[in-house]
C-alpha positions as CSV (number, residue, x, y, z in Angstrom):
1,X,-11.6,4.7,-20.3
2,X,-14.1,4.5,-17.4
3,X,-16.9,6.9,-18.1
4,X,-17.0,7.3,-14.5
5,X,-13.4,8.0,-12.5
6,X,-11.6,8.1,-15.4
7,X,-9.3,4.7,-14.4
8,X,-8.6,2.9,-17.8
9,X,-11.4,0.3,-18.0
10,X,-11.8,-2.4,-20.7
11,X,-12.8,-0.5,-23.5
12,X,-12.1,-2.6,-26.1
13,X,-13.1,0.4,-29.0
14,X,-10.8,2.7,-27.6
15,X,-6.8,2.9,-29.0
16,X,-4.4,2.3,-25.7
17,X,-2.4,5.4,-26.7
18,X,-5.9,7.6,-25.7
19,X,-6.6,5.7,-22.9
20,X,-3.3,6.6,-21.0
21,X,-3.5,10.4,-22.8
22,X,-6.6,11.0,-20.7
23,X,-6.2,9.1,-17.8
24,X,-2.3,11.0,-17.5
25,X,-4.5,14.2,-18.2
26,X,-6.6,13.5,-15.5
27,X,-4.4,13.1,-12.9
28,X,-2.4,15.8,-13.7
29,X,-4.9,18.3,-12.8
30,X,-5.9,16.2,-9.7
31,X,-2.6,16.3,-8.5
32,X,-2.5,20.5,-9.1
33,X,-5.4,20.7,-7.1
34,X,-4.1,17.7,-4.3
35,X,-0.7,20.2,-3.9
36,X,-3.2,23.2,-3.6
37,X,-4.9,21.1,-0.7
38,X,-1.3,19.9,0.8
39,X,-0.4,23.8,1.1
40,X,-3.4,24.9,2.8
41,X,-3.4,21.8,5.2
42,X,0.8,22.7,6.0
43,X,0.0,26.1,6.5
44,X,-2.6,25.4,8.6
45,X,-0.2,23.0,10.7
46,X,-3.2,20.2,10.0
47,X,-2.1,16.4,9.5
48,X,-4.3,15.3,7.5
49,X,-5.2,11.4,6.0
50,X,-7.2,9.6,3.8
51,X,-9.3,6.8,5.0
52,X,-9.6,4.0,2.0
53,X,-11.5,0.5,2.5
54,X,-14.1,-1.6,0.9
55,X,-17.8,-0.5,2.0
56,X,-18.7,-2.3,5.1
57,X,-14.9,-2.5,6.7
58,X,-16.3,-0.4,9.6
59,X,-15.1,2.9,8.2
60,X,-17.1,5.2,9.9
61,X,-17.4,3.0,13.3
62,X,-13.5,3.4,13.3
63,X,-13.9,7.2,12.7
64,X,-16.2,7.9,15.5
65,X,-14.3,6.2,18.1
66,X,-10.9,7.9,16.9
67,X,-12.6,11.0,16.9
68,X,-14.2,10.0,21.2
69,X,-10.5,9.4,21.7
70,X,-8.7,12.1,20.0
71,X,-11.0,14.8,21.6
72,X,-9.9,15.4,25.2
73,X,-6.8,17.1,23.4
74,X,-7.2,17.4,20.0
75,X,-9.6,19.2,17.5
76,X,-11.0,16.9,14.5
77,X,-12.2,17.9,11.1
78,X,-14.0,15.4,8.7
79,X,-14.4,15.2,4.8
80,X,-17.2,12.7,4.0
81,X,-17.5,10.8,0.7
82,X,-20.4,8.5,0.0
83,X,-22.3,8.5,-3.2
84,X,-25.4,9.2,-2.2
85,X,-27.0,10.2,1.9
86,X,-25.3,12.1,4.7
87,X,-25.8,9.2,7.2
88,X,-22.1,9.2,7.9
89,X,-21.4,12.3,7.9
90,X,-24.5,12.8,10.8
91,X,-23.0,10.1,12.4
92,X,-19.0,11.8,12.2
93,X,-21.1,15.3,13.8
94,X,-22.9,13.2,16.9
95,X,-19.6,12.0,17.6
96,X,-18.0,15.5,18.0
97,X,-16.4,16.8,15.0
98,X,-17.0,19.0,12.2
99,X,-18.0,17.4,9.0
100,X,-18.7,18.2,5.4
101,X,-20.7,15.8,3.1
102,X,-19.6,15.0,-0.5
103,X,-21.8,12.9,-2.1
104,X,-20.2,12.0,-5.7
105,X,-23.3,10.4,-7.5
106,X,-22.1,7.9,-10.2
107,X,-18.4,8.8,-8.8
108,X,-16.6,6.1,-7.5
109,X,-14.3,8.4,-5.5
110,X,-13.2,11.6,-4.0
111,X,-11.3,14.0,-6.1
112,X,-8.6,16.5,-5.1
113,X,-11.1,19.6,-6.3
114,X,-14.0,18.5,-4.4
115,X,-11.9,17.9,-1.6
116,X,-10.6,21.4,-1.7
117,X,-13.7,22.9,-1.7
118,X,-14.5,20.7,1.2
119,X,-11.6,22.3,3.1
120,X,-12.6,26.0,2.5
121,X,-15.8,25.1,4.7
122,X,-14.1,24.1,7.7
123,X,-12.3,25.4,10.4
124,X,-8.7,24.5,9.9
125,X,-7.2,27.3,11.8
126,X,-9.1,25.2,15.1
127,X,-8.1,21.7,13.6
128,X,-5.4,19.7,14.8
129,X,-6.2,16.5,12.4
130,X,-8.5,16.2,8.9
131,X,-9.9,12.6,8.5
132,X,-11.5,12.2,4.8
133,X,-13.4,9.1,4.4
134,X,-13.3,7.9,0.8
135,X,-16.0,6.2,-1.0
136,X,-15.6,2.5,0.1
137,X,-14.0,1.3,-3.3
138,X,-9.9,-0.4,-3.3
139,X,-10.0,0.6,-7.1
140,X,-10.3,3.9,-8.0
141,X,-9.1,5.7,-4.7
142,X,-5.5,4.6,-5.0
143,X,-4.6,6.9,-7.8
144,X,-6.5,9.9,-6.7
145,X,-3.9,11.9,-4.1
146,X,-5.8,14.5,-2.2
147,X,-3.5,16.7,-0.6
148,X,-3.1,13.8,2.3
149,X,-0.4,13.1,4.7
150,X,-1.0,9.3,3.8
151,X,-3.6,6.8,3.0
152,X,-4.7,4.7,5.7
153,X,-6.5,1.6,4.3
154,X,-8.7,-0.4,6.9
155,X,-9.2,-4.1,6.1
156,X,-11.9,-5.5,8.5
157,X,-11.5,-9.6,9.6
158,X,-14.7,-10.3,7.7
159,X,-13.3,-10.0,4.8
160,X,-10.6,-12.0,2.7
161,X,-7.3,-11.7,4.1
162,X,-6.4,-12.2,0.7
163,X,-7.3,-8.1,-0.4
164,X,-3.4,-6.5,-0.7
165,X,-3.3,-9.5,-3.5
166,X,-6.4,-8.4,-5.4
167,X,-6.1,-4.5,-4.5
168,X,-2.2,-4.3,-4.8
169,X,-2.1,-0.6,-6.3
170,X,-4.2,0.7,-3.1
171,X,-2.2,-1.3,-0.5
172,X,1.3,-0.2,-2.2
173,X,-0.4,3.3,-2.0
174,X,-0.9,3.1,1.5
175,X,1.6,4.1,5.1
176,X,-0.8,2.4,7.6
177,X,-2.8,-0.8,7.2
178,X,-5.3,-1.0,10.0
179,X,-6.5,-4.9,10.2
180,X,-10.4,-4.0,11.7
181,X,-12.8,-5.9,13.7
182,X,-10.5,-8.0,15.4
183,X,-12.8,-8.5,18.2
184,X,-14.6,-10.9,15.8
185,X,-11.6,-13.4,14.8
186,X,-12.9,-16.3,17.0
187,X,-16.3,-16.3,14.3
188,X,-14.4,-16.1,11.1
189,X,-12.1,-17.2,8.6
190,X,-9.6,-15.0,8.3
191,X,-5.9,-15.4,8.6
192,X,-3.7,-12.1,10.2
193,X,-0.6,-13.2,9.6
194,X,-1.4,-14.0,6.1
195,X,-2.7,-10.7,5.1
196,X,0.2,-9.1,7.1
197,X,2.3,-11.2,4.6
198,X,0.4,-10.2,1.5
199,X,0.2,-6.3,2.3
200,X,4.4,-6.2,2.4
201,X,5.0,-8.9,-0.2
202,X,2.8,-5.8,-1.8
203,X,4.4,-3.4,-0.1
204,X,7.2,-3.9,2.5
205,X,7.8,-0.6,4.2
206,X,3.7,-0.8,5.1
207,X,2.3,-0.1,9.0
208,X,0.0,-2.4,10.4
209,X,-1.9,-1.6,13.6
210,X,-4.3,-4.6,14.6
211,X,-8.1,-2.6,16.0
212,X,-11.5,-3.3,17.3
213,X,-13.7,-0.1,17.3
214,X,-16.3,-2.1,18.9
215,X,-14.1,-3.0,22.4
216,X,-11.3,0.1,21.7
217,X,-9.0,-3.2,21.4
218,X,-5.2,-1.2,19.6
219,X,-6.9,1.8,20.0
220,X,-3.9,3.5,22.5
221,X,-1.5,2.4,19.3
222,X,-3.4,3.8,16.6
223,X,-3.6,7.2,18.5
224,X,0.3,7.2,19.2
225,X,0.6,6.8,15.3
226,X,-1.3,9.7,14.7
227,X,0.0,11.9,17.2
228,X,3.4,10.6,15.9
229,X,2.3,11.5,12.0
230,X,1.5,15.3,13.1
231,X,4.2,17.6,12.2
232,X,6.0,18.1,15.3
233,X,5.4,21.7,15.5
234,X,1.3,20.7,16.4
235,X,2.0,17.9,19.2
């Protein structure tokens, strides 16, 4: 078992039969403490999502502009997950929101528990939506359920469109599949109808919204998705 998330690793010393013991042990209390966080958020009439990507997908770029967009009418909350620094999390605060830092060390993602903690600190009673942006990581993040509305994973142009093939558990994990960067298609390689066609061979019922957060390019559909996401009772 992975010594760090708990995800069965290669450990080649280890009997199978602990492996999955452990690892089912594991998420079992995660997923007490992600209903804990689900019943706070409902009560508090917050939709709330998980942000999941590889590092350097433009993550926190996306989040800032979202947060400039969403602010005329609606109140934003953020959960930060990095290993180590609060860069992002300053950034998230400059940009208007509320933000908490978790930095997870050797972790390779957020956990329900932390997450909840998290939550205590901030004002949900004021918050229409709760962004938490997960350590950039396609692995680990896809088993750990944090009390979200949905996963959102962000797949930027500069990187292989072939991802939902080589991540499939985070991709079949995730509602929305925002395609980043797109302002920068004319300088690479990288094929949108392709990775369209890999993320629902993955997962067919999957959302994709096509966004630049550098020119605000999809921007007015990824906002009516989230407005549409909020229980109707907060539009």
């Amino acid at each position: 078992m992975c010594t760090i998330c708990g995800c069965s690793g290669y450990e080649p010393h280890s009997p199978q039969s602990r492996l999955i013991n452990v690892e089912q042990s594991l998420l079992s209390r995660n997923n007490q403490y992600a209903d804990v966080n689900r019943k706070l958020l409902a009560t508090q009439n917050v939709a709330a999502f998980n942000l999941v990507s590889s590092p350097g997908s433009g993550k926190t770029s996306l989040l800032t502009e979202t947060i400039k967009a969403l602010h005329t009418n609606f109140q934003v909350v953020v959960i930060e997950g990095d290993q180590q620094t609060d860069n992002d999390a300053q950034r998230i605060r400059e940009s208007g929101a509320q933000a908490i830092q978790i930095n997870t060390g050797k972790g390779c993602h957020l956990d329900a528990h932390a997450v909840g903690h998290a939550l205590e600190k901030l004002p949900l009673d004021k918050a229409d939506f709760a962004f938490i942006e997960n350590v950039g990581n396609l692995v680990c993040p896809a088993a750990f359920d944090l009390g979200e509305q949905a996963k959102i994973v962000i797949l930027s142009v500069t990187e292989g469109d072939d991802k939902p093939l080589k991540y499939p558990d985070m991709f079949r994990a995730a509602k929305l599949m925002l395609i980043n960067k797109i302002d920068l298609l004319p300088y690479v390689d990288f094929d949108i109808d392709k990775s369209i066609e890999y993320a629902r061979r993955i997962h067919p019922e999957i959302e994709v919204i096509q966004v630049s957060a550098k020119t605000g390019e999809g921007f007015d559909l990824w906002q009516t998705w989230l407005k549409n996401a909020k229980p109707s009772s907060t539009v």
